[in-house]
C-alpha positions as CSV (number, residue, x, y, z in Angstrom):
1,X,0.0,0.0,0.0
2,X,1.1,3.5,-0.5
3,X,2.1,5.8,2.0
4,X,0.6,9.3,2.1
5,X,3.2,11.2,4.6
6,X,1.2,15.1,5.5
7,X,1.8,17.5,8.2
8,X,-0.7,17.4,11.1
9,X,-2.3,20.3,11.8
10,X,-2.7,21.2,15.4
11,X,-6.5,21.3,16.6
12,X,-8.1,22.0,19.9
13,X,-11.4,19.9,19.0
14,X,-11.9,16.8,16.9
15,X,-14.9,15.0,15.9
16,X,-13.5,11.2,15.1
17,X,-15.9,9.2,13.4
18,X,-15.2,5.8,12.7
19,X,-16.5,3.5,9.5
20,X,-17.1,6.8,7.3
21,X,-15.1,5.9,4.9
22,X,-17.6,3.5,2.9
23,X,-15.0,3.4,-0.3
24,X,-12.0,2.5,1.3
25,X,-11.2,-0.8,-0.7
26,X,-9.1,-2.6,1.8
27,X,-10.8,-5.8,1.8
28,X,-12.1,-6.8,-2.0
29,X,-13.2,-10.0,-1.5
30,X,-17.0,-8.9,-1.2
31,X,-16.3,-6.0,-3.5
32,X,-19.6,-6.7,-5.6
33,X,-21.6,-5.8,-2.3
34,X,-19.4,-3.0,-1.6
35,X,-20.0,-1.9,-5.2
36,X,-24.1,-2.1,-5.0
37,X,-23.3,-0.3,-1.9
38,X,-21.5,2.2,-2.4
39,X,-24.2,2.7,-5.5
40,X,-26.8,3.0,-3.8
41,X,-25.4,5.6,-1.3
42,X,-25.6,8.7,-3.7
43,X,-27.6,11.3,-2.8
44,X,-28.7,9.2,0.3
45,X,-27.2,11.3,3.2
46,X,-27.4,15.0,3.5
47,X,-26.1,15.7,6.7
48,X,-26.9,19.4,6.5
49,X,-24.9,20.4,9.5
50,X,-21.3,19.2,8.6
51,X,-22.2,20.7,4.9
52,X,-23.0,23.9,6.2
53,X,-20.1,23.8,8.4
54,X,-17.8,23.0,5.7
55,X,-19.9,26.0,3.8
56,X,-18.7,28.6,6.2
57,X,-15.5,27.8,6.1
58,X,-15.4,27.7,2.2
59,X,-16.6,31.6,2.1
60,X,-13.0,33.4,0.6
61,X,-13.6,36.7,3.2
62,X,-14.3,34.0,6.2
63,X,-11.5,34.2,9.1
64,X,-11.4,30.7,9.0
65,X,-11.0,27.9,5.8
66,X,-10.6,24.6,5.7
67,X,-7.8,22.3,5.3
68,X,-7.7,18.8,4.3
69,X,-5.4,15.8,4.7
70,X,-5.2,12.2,3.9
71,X,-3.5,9.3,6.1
72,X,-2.9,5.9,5.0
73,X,-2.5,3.4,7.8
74,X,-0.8,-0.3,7.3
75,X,-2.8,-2.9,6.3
76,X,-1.2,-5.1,9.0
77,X,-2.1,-3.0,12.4
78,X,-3.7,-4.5,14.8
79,X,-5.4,-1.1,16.0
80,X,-7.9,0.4,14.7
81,X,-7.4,3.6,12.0
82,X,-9.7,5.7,14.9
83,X,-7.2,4.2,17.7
84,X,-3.8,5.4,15.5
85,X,-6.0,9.0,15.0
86,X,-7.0,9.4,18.3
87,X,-3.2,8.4,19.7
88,X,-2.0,11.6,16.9
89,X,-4.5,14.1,18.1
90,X,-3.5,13.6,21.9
91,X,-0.1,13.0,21.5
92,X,0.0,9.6,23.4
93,X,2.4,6.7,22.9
94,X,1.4,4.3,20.5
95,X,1.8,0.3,20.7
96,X,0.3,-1.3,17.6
97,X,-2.6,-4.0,19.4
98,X,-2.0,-2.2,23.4
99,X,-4.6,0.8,23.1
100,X,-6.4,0.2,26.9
101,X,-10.0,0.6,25.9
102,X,-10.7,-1.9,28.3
103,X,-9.6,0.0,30.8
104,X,-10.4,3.0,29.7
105,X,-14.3,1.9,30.0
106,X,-13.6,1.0,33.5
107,X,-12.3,4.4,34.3
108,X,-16.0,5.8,32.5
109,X,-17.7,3.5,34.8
110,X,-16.1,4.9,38.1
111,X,-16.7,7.9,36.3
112,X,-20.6,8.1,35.8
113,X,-20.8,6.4,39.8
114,X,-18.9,9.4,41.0
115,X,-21.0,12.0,39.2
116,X,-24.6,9.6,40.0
117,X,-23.6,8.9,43.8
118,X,-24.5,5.1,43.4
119,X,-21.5,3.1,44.2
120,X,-21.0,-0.2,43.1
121,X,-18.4,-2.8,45.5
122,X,-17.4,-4.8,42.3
123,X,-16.2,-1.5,40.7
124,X,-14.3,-0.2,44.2
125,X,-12.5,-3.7,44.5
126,X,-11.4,-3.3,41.0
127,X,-9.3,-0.4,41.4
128,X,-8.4,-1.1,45.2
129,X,-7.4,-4.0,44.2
130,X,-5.6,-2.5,40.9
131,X,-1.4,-3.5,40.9
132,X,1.1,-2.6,38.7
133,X,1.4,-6.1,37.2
134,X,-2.3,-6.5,35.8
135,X,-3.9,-6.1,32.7
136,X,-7.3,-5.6,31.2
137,X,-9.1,-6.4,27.7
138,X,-12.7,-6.8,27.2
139,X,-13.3,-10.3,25.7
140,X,-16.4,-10.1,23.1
141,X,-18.6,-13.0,21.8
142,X,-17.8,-13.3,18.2
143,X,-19.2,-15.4,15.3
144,X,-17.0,-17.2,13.2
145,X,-18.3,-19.0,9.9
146,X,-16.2,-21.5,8.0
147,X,-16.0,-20.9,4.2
148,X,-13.4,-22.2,1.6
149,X,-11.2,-23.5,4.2
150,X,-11.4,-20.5,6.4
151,X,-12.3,-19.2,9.5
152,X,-14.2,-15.7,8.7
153,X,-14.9,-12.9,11.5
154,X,-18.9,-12.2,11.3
155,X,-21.0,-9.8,12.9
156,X,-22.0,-10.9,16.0
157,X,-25.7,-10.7,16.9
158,X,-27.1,-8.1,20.0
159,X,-28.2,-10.5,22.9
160,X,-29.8,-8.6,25.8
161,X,-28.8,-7.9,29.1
162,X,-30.1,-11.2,31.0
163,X,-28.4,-13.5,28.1
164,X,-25.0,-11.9,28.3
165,X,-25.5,-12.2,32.5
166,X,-26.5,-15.9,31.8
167,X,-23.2,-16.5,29.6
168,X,-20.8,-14.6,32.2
169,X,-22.0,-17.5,35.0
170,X,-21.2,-20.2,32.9
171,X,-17.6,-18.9,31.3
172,X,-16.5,-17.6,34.7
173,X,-15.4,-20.7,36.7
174,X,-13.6,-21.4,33.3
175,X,-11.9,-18.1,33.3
176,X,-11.1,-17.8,37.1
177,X,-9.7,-20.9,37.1
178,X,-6.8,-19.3,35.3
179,X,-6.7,-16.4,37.8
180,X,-9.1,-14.4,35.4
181,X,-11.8,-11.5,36.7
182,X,-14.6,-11.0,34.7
183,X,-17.3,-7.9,35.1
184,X,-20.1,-6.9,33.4
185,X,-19.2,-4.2,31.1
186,X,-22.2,-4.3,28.2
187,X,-24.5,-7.6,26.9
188,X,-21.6,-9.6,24.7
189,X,-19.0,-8.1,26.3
190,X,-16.9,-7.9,29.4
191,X,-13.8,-6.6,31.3
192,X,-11.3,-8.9,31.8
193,X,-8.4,-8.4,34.5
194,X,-5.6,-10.4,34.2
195,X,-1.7,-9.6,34.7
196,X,-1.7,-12.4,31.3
197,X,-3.2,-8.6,29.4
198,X,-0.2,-6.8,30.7
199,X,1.8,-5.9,27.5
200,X,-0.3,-8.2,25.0
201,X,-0.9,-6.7,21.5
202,X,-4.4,-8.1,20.1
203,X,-6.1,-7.1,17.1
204,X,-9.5,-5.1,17.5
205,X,-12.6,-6.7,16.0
206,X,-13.1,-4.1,13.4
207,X,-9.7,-4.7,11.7
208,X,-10.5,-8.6,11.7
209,X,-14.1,-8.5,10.7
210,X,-14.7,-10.2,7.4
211,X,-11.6,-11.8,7.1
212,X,-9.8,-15.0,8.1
213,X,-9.4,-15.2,11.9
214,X,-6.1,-17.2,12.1
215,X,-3.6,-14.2,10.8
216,X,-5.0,-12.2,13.6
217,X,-5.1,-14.3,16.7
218,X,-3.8,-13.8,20.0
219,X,0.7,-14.2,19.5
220,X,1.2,-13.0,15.9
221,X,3.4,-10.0,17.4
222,X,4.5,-11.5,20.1
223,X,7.2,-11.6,22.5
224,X,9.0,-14.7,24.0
225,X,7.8,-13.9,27.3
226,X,4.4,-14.3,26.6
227,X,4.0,-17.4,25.0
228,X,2.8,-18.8,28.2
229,X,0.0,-16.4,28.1
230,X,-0.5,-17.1,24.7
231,X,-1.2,-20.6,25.7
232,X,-3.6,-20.0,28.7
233,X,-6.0,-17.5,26.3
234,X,-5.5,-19.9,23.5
235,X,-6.8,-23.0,25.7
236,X,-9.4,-21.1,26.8
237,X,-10.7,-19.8,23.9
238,X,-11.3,-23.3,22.9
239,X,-13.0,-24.5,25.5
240,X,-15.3,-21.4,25.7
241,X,-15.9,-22.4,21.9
242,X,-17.2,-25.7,23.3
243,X,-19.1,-24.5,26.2
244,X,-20.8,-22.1,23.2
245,X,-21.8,-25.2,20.9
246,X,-24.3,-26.5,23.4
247,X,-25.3,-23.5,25.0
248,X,-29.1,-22.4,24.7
249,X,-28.6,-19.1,23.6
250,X,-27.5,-20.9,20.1
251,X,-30.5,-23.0,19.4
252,X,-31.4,-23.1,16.1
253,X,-30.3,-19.8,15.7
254,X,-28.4,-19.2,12.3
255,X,-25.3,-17.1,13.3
256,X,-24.5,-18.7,16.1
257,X,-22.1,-16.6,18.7
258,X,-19.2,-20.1,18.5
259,X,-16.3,-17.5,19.8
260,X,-14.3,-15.4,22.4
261,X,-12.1,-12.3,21.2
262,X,-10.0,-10.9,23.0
263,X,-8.8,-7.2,22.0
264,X,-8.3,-4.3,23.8
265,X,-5.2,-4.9,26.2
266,X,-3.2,-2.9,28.3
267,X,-2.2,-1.8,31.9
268,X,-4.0,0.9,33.8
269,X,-2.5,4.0,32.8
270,X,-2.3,7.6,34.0
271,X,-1.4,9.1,30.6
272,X,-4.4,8.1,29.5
273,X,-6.5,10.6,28.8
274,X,-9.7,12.1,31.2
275,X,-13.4,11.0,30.1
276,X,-15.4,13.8,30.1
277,X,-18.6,15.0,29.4
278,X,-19.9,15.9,25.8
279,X,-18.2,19.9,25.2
280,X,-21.7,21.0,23.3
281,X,-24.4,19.3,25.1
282,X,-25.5,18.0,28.7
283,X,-28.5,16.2,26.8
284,X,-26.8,14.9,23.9
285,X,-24.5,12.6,25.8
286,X,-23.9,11.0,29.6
287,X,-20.4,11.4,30.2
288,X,-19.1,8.2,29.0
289,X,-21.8,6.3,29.9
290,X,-20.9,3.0,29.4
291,X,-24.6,2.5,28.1
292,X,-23.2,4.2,25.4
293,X,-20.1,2.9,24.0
294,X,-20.5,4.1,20.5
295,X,-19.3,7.7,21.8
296,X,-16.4,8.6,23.9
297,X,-15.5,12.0,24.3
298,X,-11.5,11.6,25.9
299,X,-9.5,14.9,26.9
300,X,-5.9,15.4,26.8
301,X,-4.3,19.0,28.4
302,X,-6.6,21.7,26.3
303,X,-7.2,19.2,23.3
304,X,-11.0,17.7,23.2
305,X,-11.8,14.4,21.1
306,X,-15.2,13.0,20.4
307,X,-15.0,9.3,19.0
308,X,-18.0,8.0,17.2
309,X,-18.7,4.7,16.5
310,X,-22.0,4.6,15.8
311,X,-21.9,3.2,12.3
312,X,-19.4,0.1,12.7
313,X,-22.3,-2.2,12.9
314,X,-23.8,-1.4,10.2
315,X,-21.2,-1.0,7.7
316,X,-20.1,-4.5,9.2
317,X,-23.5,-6.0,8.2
318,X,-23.4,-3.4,5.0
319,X,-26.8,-2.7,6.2
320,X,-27.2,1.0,4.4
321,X,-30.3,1.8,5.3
322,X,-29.0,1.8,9.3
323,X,-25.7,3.2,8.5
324,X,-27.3,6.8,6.4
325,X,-29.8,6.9,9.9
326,X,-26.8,6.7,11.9
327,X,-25.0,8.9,10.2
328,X,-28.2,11.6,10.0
329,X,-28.2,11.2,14.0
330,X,-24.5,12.3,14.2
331,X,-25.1,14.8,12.0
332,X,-27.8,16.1,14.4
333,X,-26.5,15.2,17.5
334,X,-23.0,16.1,17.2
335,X,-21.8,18.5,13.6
336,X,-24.7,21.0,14.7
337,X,-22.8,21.9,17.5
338,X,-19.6,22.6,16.0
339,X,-18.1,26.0,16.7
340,X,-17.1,27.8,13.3
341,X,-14.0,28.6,15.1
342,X,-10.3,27.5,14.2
343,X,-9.1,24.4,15.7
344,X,-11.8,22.3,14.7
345,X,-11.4,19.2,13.0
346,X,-13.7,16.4,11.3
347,X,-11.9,13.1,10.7
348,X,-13.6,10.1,9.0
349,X,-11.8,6.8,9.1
350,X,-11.8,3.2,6.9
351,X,-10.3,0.8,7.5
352,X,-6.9,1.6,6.6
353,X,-7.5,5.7,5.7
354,X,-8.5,8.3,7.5
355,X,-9.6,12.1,6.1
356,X,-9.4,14.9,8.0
357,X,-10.9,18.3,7.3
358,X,-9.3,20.7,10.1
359,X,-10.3,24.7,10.3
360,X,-7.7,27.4,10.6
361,X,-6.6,30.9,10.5
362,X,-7.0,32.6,6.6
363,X,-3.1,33.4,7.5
364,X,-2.2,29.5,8.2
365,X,0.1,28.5,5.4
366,X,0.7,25.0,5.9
367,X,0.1,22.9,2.9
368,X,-1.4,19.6,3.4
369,X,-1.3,16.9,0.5
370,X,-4.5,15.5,-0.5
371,X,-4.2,13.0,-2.8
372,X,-3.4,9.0,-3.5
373,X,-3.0,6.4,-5.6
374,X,-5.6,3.5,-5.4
375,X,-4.5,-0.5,-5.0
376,X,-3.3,-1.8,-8.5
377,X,-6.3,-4.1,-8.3
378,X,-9.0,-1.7,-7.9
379,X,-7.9,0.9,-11.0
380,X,-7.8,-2.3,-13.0
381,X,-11.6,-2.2,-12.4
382,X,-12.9,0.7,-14.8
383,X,-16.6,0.8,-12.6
384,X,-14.6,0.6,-9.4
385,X,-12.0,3.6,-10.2
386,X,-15.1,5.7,-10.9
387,X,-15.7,5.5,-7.3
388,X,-12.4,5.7,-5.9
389,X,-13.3,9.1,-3.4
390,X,-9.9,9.6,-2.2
391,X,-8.1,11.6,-4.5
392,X,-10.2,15.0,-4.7
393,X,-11.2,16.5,-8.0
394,X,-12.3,19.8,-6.6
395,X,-10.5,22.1,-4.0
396,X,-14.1,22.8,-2.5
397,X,-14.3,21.1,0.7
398,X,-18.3,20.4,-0.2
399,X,-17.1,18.8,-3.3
400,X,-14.8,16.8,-1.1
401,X,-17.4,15.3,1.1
402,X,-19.6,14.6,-1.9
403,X,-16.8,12.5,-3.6
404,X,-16.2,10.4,-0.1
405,X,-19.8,10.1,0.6
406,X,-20.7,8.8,-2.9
C-alpha cells in the first residue's frame, strides 16, 4: 500500500468518526456488495450540518477555511485507523494492538458512579485492588463461519442484558480458574483483568471483521515472554468455543455466537487521557456512559476528542439503510454543535485511511497533501475507479465530502 506522509495540523477539538469511509477498498473479496453499496449511497445522506459547516469555512472573506489531509494506515495494524487517529491528536504513545479501551471503559464507569452517587463494591474492588502487574481487555462474543477453508470474522448478533448475564455465570469458573476476573461491562462483552493482558498486542474486532481469523489471533506479534500467556487464552478460547456449541442461547439460531475475542489490552495508565462529558451538550450525551459505548469523548491538556462509532455495525453488516440513519443522527446530535472557530477538526476513518478536514486561520500556510493512488487491483476495475473518493477533484471542501460520501 502507498504511503501518504502530510503534516498534522494542530487542533483543539476533533470529531473522530469511525466507518465513514464507505470506499475504502481494503478488503475486495466482497467487493460486488461494496460496489451495489457504495451505488446505492448517492444522494442518500445529507447531513446538512457538517455541509454547512464545511460552507462557512469555504466563504473566501471568512477568518477561517478549511484544510484537508489524507492518512494511509498499514494494512497489517492491529489497531484500529480511529485508535492510531486518536493516539495523533493527543499526543499519546502508541503500541500497535496495546490501546487500553478496556480500561479505559472502566475508568468511565467509576466515572458516571462518582457523578450519579451510586456506588458499586465490584467497581471499588477493582481499582483497590488494581497492581502494577495486571492487565485488562474486554473479551467479546464473536461469530466465526467456515468458508473455503477458512475461519471468517462475522457480525455478532445483539443479545440482551439477561443472556449476556447468563453466559458470564457459565464462562467464569472457566476463566477464574486461570486467575481471570470478569465484570459486566455491556451484553456480549466484558472486562477482563488479568496480569496475562499486561503488554499483549491483540487485534481489535473491526480490523479482523470479514476476514480470516487465524492471521490475527492472539501471538502473531508476540514476545517470547508471553507465549505462556499465549497458551492459557489460547486454551481457553477453545474450551469457551465448546461450552458455546451446546449452550441455549445458540439453538437453532443461524449465526451462532461459537467464539471469544479478546482485543483491547493494556495496563492501567495515567497518561491516558480524562473522560469527560460531551463539550456541546448535557443532553446529547452522559459522560461516557458505558450504556453508550459508541461515543467517547477523551480529553488530553486543552485538546478535546469526540470518538464516534456509531456506524461500525452497520457497515459491518453493509446494512445501508442503518448506517445513512446513523449517520443523520450524528449529523444532528453532534456536527450542529460545532463551533465555526479555528481548531476544529472532522476526521472520518476506513479501515486503513482516515480524512481529516481541520479549520484554521486565513493566514495558516501549511500545505497539506491531499491525494493518493488507489491499490493496483482496484484501477484495474474501470466501474470501481469511478468510485475511488480519495483523490479530490475539486479544491471545494463540499465537493470533497460529496466524492467520499458517494
Amino acid at each position: 500500500m502507498n504511503t501518504l506522509s502530510s503534516p498534522r495540523l494542530e487542533a483543539t477539538l476533533s470529531v473522530v468518526v469511525q466507518s465513514a469511509l464507505l470506499s475504502d477498498p481494503s478488503a475486495p473479496q466482497n467487493i460486488e456488495a461494496l460496489l451495489d453499496w457504495l451505488q446505492q449511497t448517492r444522494g442518500a445522506l445529507s447531513l446538512n450540518h457538517l455541509r454547512a459547516w464545511l460552507g462557512t469555512h469555504a466563504h473566501p472573506k471568512g477568518a477561517t477555511r478549511i484544510k484537508s489531509s489524507l492518512q494511509t494506515h498499514a494494512d497489517t495494524a492491529l489497531s484500529r485507523t480511529a485508535d492510531v487517529v486518536l493516539a495523533q491528536c493527543l499526543h499519546l504513545p502508541l503500541e500497535d494492538g496495546l490501546v487500553p479501551w478496556a480500561w479505559h471503559h472502566l475508568q468511565a464507569k467509576m466515572h458516571l458512579q462518582t457523578q450519579t452517587g451510586l456506588g458499586s463494591p465490584t467497581l471499588d474492588s477493582i481499582v483497590l485492588a488494581n497492581q502494577d502487574d495486571q492487565g485488562y481487555a474486554l473479551v467479546s462474543l464473536s461469530n466465526w463461519h467456515v468458508a473455503s477453508g477458512q475461519v471468517l470474522m462475522q457480525p455478532a448478533r445483539s443479545i440482551t442484558k439477561e443472556e449476556s448475564a447468563h453466559i458470564l455465570q457459565t464462562l467464569r469458573p472457566y476463566f477464574e480458574g486461570d486467575g481471570i476476573e470478569l465484570f459486566e461491562h455491556v451484553p456480549g462483552t466484558w472486562i477482563a483483568r488479568s496480569p496475562l493482558f499486561h503488554d499483549l498486542p491483540t487485534a481489535s474486532v473491526e480490523r479482523v471483521m470479514g476476514q480470516d481469523v487465524n492471521p490475527w489471533l492472539i501471538g502473531r506479534t508476540a514476545k517470547p515472554h508471553q507465549q505462556k500467556a499465549i497458551h492459557i487464552l489460547r486454551r481457553l478460547q477453545s474450551e469457551v468455543q465448546m461450552l458455546l456449541y451446546q449452550h441455549p442461547i445458540n439453538d437453532a439460531h443461524p449465526s451462532p455466537l461459537n467464539s471469544i475475542w479478546f482485543s483491547a489490552t493494556g495496563q492501567a495508565t495515567q497518561s491516558w487521557p480524562q473522560a469527560i462529558p460531551n463539550p456541546w451538550s448535557q443532553d446529547t450525551l452522559a459522560p461516557s456512559d458505558p450504556s453508550l459505548p459508541t461515543r467517547q469523548c477523551l480529553q488530553s491538556g486543552t485538546h478535546t476528542v469526540l470518538m464516534l462509532d456509531d456506524l461500525s455495525a452497520a457497515c459491518a453488516n453493509l446494512d445501508l439503510k442503518a448506517w445513512c440513519e446513523a449517520f443523520e443522527t450524528i449529523d444532528q446530535d453532534i456536527f450542529s454543535h460545532l463551533p465555526q472557530t479555528a481548531g476544529v477538526e472532522v476526521i472520518f476513518c476506513g479501515h486503513n485511511y482516515s480524512k481529516h478536514w481541520t479549520a484554521v486561520g486565513q493566514n495558516n500556510s501549511q500545505s497539506v497533501a491531499c491525494q493518493d493512488t488507489p491499490p493496483s487491483w482496484w484501477r484495474r476495475l474501470p466501474t470501481l475507479s469511478a468510485l475511488w473518493p480519495l483523490s479530490s477533484k475539486s479544491s471545494s471542501p463540499e465537493s470533497t465530502l460529496e466524492d467520499l460520501l458517494i
